[in-house]
PyMOL Python script that loads the backbone (N, CA, C, O; Angstrom):
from pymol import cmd

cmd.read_pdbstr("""\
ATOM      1  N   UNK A   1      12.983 -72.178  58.903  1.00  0.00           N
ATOM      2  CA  UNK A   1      13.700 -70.935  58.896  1.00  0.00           C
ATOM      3  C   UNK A   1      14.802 -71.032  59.938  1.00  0.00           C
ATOM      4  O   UNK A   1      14.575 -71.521  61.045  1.00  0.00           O
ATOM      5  N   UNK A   2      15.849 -70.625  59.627  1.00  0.00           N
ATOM      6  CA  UNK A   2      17.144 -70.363  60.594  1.00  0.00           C
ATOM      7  C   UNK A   2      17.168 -69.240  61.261  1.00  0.00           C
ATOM      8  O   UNK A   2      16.647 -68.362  60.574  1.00  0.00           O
ATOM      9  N   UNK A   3      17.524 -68.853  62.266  1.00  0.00           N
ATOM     10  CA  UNK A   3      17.667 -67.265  62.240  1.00  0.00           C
ATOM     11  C   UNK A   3      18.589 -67.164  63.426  1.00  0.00           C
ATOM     12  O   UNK A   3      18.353 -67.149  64.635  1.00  0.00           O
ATOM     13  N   UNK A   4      19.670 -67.102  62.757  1.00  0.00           N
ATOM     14  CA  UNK A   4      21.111 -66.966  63.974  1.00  0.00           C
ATOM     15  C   UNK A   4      20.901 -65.927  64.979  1.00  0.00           C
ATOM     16  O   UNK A   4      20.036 -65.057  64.869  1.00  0.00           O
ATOM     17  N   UNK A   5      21.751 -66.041  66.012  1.00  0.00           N
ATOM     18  CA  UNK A   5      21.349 -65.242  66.867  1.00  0.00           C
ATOM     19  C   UNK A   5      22.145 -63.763  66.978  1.00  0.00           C
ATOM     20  O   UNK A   5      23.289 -63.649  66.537  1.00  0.00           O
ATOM     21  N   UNK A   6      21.363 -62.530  67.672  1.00  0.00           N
ATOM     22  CA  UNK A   6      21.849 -61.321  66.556  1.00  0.00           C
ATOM     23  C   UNK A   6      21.688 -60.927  65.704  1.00  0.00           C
ATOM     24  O   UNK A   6      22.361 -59.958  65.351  1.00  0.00           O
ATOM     25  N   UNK A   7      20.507 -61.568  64.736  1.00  0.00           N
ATOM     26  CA  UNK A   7      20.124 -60.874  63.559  1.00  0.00           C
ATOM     27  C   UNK A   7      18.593 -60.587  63.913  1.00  0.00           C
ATOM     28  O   UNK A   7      18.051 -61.273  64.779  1.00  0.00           O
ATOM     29  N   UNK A   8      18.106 -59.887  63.452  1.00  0.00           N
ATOM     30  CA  UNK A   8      17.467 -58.853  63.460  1.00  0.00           C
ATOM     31  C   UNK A   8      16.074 -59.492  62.901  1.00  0.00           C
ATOM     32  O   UNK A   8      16.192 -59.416  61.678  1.00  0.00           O
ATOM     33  N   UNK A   9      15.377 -59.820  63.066  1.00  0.00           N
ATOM     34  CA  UNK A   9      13.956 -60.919  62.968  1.00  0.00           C
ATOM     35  C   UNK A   9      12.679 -59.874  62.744  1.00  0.00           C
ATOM     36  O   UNK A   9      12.789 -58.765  63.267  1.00  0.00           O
ATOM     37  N   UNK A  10      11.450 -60.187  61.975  1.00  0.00           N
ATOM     38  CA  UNK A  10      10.282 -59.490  61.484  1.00  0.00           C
ATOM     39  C   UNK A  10       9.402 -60.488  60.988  1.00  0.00           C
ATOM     40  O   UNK A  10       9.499 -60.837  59.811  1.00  0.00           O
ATOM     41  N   UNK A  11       8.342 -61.114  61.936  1.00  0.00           N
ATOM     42  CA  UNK A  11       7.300 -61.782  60.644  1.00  0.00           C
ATOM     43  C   UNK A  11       5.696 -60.805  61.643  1.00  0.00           C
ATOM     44  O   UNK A  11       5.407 -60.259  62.707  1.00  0.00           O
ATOM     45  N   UNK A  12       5.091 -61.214  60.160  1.00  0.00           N
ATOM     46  CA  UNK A  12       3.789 -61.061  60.586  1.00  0.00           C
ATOM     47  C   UNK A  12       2.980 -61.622  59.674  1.00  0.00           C
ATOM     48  O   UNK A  12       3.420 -61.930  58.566  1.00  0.00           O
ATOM     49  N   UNK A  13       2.123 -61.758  59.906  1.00  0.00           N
ATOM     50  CA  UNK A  13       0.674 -62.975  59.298  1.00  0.00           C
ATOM     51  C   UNK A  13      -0.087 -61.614  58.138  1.00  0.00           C
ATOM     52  O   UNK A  13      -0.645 -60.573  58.485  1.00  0.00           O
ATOM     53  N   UNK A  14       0.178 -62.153  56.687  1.00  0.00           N
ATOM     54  CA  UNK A  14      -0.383 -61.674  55.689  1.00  0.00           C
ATOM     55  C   UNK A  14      -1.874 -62.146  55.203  1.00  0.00           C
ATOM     56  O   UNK A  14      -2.475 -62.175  54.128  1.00  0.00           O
ATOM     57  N   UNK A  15      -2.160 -62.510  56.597  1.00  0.00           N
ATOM     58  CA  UNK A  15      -3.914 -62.527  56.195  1.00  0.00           C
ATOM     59  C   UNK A  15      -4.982 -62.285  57.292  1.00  0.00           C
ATOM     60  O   UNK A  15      -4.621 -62.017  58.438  1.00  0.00           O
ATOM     61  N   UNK A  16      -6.276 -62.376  56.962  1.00  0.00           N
ATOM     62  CA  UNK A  16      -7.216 -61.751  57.816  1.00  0.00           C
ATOM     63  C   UNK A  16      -7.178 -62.576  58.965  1.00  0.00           C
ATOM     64  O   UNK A  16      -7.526 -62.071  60.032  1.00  0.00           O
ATOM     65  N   UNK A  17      -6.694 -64.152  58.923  1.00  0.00           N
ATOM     66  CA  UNK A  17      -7.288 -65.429  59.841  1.00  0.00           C
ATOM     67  C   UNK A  17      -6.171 -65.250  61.018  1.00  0.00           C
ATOM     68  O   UNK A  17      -5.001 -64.931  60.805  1.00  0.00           O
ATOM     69  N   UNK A  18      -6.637 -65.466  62.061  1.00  0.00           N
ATOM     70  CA  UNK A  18      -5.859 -65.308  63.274  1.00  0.00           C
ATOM     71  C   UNK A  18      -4.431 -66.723  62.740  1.00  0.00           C
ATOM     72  O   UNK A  18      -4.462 -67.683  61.971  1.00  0.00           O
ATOM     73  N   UNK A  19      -3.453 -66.179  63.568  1.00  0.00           N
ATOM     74  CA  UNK A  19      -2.116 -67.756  63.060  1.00  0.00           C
ATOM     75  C   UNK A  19      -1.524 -67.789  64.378  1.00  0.00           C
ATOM     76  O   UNK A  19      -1.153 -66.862  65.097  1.00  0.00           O
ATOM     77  N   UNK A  20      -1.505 -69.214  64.577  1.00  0.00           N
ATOM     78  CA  UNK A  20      -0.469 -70.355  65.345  1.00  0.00           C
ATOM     79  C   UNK A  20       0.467 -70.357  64.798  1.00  0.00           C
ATOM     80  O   UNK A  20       0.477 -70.334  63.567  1.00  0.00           O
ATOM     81  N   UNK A  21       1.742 -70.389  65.643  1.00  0.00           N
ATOM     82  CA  UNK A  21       2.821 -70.709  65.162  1.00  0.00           C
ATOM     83  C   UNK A  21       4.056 -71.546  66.025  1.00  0.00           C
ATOM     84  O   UNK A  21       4.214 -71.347  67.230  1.00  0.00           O
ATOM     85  N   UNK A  22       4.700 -72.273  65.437  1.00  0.00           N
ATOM     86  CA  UNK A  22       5.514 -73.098  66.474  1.00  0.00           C
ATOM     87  C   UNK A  22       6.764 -72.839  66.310  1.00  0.00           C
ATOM     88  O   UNK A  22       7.238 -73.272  65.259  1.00  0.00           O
ATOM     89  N   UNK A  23       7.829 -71.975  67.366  1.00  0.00           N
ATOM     90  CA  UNK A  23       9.160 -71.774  67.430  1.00  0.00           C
ATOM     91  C   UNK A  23       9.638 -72.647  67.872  1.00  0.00           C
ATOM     92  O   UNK A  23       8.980 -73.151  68.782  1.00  0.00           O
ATOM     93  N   UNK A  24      10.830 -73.254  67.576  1.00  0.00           N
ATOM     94  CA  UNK A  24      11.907 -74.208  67.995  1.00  0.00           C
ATOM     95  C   UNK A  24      12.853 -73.551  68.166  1.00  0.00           C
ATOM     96  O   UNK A  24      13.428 -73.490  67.079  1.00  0.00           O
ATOM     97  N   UNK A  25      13.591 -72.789  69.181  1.00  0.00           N
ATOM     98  CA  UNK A  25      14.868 -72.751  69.626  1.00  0.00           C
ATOM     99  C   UNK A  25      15.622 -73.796  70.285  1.00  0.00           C
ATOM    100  O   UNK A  25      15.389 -74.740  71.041  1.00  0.00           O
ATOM    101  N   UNK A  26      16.704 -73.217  69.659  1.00  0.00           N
ATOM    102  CA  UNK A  26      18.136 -74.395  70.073  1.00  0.00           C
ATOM    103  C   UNK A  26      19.506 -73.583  70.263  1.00  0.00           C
ATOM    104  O   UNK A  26      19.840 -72.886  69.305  1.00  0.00           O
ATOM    105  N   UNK A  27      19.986 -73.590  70.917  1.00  0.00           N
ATOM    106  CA  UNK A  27      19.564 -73.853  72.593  1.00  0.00           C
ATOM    107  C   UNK A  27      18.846 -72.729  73.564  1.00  0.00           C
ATOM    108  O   UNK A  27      18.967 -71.521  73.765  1.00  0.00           O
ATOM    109  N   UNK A  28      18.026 -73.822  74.056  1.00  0.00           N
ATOM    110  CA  UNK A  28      16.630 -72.568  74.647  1.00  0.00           C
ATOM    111  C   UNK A  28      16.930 -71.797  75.699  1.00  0.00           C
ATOM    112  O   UNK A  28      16.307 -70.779  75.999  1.00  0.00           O
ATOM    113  N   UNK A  29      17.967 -72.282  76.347  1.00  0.00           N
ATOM    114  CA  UNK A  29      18.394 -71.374  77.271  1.00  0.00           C
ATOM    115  C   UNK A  29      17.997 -70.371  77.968  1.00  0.00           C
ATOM    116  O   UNK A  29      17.360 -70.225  79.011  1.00  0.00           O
ATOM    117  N   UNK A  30      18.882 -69.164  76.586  1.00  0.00           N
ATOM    118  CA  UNK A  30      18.584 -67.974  76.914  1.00  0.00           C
ATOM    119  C   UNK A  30      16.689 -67.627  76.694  1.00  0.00           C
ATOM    120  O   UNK A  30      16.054 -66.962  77.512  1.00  0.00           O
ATOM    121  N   UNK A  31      16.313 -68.006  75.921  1.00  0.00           N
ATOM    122  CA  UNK A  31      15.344 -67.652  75.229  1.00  0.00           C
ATOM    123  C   UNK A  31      14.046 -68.461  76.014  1.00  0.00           C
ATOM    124  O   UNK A  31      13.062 -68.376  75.279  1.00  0.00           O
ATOM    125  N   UNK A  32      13.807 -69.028  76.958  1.00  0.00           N
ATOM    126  CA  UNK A  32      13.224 -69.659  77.739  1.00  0.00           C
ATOM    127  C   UNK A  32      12.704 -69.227  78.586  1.00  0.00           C
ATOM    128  O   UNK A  32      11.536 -69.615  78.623  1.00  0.00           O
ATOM    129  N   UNK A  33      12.965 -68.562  79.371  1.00  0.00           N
ATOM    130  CA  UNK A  33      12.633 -67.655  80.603  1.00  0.00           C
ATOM    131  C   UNK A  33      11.784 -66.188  79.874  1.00  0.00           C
ATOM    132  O   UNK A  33      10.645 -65.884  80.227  1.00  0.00           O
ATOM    133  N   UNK A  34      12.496 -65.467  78.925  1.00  0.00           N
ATOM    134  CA  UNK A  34      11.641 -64.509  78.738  1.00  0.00           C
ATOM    135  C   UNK A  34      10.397 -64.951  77.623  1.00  0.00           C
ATOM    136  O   UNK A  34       9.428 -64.192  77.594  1.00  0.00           O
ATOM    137  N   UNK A  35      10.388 -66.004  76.816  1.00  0.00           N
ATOM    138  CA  UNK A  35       8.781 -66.538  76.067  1.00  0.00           C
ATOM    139  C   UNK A  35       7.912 -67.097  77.280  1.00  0.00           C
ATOM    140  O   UNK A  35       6.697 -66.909  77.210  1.00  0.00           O
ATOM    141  N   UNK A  36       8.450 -67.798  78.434  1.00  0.00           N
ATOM    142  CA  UNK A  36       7.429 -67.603  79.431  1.00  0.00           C
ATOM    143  C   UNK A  36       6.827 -66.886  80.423  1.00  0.00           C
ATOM    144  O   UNK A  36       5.832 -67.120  81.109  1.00  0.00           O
ATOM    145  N   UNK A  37       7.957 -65.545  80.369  1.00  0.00           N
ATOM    146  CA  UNK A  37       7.226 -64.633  80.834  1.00  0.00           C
ATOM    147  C   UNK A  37       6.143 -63.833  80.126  1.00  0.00           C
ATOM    148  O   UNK A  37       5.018 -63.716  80.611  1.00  0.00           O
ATOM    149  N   UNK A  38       6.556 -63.205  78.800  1.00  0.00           N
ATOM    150  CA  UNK A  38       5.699 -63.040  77.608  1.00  0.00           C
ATOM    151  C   UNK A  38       4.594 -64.164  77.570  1.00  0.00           C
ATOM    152  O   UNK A  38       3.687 -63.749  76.848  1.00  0.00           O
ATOM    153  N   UNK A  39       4.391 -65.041  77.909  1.00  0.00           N
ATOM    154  CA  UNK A  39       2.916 -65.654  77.679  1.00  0.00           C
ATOM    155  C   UNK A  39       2.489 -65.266  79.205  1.00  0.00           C
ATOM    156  O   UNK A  39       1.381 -64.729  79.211  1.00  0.00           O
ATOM    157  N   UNK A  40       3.012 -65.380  80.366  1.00  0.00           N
ATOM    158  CA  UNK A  40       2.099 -64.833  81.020  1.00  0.00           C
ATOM    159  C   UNK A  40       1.585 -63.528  80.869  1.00  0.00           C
ATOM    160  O   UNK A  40       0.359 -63.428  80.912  1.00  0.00           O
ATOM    161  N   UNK A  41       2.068 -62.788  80.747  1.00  0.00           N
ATOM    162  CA  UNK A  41       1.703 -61.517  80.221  1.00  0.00           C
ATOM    163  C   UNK A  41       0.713 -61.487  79.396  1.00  0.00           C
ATOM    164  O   UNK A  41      -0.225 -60.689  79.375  1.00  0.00           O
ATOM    165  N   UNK A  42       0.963 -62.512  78.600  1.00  0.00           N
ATOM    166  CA  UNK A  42      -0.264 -62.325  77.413  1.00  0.00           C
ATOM    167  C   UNK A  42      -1.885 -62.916  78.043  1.00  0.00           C
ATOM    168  O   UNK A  42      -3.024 -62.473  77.895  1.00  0.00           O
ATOM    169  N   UNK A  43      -1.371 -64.034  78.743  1.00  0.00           N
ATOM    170  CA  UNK A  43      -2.747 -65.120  79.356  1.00  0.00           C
ATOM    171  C   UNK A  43      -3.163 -64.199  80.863  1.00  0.00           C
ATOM    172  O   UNK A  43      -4.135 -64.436  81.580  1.00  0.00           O
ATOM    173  N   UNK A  44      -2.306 -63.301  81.041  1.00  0.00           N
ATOM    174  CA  UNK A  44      -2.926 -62.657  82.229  1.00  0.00           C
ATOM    175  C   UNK A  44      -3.930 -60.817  81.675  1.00  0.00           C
ATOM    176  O   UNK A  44      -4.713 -60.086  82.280  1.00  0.00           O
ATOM    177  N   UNK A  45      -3.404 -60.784  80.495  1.00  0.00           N
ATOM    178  CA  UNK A  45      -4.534 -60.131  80.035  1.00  0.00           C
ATOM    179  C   UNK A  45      -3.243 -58.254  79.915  1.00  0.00           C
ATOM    180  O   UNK A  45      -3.599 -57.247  79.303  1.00  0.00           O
ATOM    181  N   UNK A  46      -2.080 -58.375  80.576  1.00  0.00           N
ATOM    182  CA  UNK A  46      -1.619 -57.731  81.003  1.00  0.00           C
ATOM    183  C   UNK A  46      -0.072 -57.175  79.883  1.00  0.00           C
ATOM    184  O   UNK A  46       0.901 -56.508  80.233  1.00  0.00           O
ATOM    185  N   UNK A  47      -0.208 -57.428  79.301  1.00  0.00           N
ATOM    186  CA  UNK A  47       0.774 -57.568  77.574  1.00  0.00           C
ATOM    187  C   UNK A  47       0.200 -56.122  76.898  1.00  0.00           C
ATOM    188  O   UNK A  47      -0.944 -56.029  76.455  1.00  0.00           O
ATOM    189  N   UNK A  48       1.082 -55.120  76.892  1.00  0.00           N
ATOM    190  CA  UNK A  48       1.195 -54.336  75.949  1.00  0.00           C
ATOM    191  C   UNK A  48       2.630 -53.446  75.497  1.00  0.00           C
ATOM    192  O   UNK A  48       3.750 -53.660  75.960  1.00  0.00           O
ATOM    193  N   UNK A  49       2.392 -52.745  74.809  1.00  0.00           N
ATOM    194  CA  UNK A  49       3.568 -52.261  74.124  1.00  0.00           C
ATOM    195  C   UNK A  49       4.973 -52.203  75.467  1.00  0.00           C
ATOM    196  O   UNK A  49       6.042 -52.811  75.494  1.00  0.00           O
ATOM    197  N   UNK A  50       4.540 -51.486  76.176  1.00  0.00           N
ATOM    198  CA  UNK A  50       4.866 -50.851  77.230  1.00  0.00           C
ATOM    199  C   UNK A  50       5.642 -51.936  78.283  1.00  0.00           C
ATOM    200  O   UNK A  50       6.856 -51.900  78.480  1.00  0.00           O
ATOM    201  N   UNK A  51       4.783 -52.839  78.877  1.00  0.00           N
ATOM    202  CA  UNK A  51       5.360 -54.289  79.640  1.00  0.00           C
ATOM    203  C   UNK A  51       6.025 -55.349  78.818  1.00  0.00           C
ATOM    204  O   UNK A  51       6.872 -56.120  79.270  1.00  0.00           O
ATOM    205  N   UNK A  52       5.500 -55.339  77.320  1.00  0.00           N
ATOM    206  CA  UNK A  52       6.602 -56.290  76.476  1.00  0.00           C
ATOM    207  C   UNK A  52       8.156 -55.923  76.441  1.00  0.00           C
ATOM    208  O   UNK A  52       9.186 -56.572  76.622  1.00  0.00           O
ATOM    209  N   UNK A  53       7.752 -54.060  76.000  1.00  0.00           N
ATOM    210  CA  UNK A  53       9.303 -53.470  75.650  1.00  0.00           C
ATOM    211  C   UNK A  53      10.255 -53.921  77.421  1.00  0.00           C
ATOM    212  O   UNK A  53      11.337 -54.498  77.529  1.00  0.00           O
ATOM    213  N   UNK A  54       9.426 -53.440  78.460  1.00  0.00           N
ATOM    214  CA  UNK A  54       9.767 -53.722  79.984  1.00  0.00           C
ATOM    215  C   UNK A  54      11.164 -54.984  80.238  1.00  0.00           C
ATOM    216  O   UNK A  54      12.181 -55.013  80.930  1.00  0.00           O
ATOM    217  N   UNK A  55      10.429 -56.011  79.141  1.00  0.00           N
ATOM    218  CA  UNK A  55      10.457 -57.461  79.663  1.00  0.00           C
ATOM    219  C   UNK A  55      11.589 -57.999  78.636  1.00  0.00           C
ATOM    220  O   UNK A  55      12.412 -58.908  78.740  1.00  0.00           O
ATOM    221  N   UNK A  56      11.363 -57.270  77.821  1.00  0.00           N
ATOM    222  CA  UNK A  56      12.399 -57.452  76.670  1.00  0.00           C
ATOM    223  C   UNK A  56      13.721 -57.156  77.077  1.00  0.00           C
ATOM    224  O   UNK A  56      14.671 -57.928  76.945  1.00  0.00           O
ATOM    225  N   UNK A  57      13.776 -55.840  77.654  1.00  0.00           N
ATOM    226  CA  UNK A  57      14.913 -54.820  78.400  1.00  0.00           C
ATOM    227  C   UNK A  57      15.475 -55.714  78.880  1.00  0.00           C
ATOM    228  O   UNK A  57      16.572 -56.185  78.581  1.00  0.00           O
ATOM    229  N   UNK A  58      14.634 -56.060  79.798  1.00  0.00           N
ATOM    230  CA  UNK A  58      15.362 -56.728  81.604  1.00  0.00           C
ATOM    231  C   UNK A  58      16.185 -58.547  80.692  1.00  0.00           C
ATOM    232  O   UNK A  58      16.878 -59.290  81.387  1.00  0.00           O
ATOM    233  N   UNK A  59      15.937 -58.837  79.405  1.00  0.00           N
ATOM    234  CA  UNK A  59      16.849 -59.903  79.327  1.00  0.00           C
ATOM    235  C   UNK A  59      17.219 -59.692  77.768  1.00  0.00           C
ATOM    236  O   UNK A  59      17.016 -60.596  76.957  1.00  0.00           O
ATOM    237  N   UNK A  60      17.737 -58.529  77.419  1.00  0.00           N
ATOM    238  CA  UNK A  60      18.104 -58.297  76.457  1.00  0.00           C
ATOM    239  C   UNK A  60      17.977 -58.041  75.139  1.00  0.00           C
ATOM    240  O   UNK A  60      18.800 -57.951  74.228  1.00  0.00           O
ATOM    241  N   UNK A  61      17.010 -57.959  75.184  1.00  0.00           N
ATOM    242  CA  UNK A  61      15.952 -58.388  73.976  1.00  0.00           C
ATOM    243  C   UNK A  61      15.620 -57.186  73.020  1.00  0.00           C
ATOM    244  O   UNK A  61      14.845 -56.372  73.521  1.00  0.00           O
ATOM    245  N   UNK A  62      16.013 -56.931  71.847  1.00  0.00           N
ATOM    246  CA  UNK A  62      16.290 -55.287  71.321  1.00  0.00           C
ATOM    247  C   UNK A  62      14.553 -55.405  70.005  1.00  0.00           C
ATOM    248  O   UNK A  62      14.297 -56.097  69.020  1.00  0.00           O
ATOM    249  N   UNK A  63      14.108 -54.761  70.459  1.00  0.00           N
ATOM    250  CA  UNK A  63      13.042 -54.362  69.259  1.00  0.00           C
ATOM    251  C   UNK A  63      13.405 -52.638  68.249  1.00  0.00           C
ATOM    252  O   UNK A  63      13.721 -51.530  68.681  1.00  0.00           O
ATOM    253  N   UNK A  64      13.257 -52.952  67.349  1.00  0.00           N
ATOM    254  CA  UNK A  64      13.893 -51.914  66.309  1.00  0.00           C
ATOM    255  C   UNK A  64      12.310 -51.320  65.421  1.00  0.00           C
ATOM    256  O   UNK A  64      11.932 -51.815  64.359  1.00  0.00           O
ATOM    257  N   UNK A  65      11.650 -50.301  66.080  1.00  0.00           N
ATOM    258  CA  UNK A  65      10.847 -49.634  65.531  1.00  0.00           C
ATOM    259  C   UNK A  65      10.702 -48.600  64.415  1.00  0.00           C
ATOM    260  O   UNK A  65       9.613 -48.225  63.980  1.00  0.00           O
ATOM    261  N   UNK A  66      11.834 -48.193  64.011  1.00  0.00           N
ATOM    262  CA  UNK A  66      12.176 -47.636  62.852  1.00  0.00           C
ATOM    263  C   UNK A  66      12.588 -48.673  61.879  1.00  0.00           C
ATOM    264  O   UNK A  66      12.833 -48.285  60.737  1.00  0.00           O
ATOM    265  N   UNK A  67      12.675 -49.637  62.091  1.00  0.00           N
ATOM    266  CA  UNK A  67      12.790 -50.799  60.908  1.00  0.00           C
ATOM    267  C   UNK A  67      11.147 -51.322  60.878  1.00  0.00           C
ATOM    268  O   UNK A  67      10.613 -51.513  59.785  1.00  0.00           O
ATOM    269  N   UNK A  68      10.378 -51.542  62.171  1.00  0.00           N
ATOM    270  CA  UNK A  68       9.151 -51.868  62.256  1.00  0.00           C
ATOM    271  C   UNK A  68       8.021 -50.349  61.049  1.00  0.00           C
ATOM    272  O   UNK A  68       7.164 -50.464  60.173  1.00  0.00           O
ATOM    273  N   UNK A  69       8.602 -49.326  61.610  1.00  0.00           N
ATOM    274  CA  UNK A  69       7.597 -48.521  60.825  1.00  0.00           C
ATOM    275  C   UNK A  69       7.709 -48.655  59.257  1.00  0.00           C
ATOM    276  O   UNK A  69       6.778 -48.742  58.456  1.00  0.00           O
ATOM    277  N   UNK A  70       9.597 -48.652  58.906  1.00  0.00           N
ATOM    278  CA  UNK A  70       9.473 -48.680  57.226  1.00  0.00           C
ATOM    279  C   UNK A  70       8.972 -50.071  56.955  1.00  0.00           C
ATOM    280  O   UNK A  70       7.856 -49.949  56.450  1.00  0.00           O
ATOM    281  N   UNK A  71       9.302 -51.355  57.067  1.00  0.00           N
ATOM    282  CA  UNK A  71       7.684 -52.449  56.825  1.00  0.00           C
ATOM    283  C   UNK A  71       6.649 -51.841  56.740  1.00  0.00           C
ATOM    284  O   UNK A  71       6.271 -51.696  55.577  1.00  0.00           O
ATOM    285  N   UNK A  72       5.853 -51.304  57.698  1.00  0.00           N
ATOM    286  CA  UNK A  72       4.237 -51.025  57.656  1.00  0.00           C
ATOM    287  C   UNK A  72       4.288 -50.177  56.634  1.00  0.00           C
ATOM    288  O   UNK A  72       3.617 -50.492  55.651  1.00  0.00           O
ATOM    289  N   UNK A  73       4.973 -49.065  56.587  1.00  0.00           N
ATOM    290  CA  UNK A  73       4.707 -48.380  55.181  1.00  0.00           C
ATOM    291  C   UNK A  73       4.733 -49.169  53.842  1.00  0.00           C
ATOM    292  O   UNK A  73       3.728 -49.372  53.161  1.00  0.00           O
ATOM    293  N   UNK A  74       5.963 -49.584  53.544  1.00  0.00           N
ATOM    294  CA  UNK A  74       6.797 -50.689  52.256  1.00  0.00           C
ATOM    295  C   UNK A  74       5.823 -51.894  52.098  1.00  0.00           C
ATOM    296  O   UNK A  74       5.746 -52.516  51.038  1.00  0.00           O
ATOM    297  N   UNK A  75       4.945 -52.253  53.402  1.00  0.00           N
ATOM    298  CA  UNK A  75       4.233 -53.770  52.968  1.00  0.00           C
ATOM    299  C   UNK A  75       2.527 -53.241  53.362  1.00  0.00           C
ATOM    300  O   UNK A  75       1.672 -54.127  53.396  1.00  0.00           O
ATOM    301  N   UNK A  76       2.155 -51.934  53.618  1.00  0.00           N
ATOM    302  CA  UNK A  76       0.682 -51.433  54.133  1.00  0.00           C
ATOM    303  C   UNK A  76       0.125 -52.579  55.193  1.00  0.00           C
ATOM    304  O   UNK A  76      -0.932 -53.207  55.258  1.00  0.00           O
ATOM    305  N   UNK A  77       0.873 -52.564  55.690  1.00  0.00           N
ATOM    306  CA  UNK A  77       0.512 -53.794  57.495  1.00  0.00           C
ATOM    307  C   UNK A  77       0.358 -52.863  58.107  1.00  0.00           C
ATOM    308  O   UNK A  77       0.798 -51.715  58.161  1.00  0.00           O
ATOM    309  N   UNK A  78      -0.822 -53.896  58.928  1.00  0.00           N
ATOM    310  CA  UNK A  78      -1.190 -52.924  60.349  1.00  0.00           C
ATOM    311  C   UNK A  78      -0.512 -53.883  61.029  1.00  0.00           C
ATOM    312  O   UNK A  78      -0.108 -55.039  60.903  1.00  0.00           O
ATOM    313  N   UNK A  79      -0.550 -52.367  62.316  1.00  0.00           N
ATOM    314  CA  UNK A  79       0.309 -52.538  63.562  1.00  0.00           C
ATOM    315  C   UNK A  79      -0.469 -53.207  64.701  1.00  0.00           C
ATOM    316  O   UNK A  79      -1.178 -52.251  65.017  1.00  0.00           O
ATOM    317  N   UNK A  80      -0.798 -54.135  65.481  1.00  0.00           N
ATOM    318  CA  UNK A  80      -1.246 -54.721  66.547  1.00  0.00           C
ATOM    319  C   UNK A  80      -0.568 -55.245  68.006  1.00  0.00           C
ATOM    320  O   UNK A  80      -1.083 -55.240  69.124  1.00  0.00           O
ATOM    321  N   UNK A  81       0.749 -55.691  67.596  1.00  0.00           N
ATOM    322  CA  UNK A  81       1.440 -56.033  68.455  1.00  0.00           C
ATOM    323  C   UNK A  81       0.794 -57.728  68.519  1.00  0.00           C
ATOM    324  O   UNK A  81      -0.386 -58.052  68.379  1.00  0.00           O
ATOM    325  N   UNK A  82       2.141 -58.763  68.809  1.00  0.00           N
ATOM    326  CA  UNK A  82       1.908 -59.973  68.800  1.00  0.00           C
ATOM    327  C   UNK A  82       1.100 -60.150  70.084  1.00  0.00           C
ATOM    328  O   UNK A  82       0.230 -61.019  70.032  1.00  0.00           O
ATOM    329  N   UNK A  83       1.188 -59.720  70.810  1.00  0.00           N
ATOM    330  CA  UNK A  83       0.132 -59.659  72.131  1.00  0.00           C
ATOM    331  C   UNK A  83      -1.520 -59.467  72.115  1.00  0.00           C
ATOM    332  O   UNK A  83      -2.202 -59.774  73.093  1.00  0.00           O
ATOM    333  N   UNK A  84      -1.899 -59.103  71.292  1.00  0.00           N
ATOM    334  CA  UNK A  84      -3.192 -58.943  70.524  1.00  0.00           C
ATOM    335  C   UNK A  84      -3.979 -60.065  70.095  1.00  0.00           C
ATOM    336  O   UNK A  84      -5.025 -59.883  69.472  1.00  0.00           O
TER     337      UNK A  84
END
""", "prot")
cmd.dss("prot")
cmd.show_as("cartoon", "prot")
cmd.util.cbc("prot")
cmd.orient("prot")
């Protein structure tokens, strides 16, 4: 998958089994510093809606919840948050 930067991104796992997944960014740059803060967050037990949106802010990072809610309706997904 490509996904230029600035566009507007959505996956989630269409089944019951927990999923791994492996991102490759190029160039990691920007995007480097805040996936390792987000895993600490996550491995420190300390990751929720609230400290993701936090962390997102502080390096730019835009989450679009009115695009998130019409999915859950349009595809009947539950909501968990990738931190979960």
């Amino acid at each position: 998958m490509l996904r230029p930067a600035g566009v507007p991104l959505s996956m989630w796992n269409a089944t019951a089994e927990p999923l791994r997944f492996l991102e490759i960014t190029s160039p990691a740059t920007r995007f480097q510093e805040p996936v390792r803060r987000l895993s600490e967050l996550i491995d420190s037990g300390a990751a929720n809606a609230a400290t993701v949106a936090a962390l997102a802010e502080g390096y730019g990072l835009i989450f679009f919840p009115d695009r998130t809610e019409q999915l859950v309706a349009r595809l009947g997904l539950a909501v968990g948050g990738f931190w979960k």
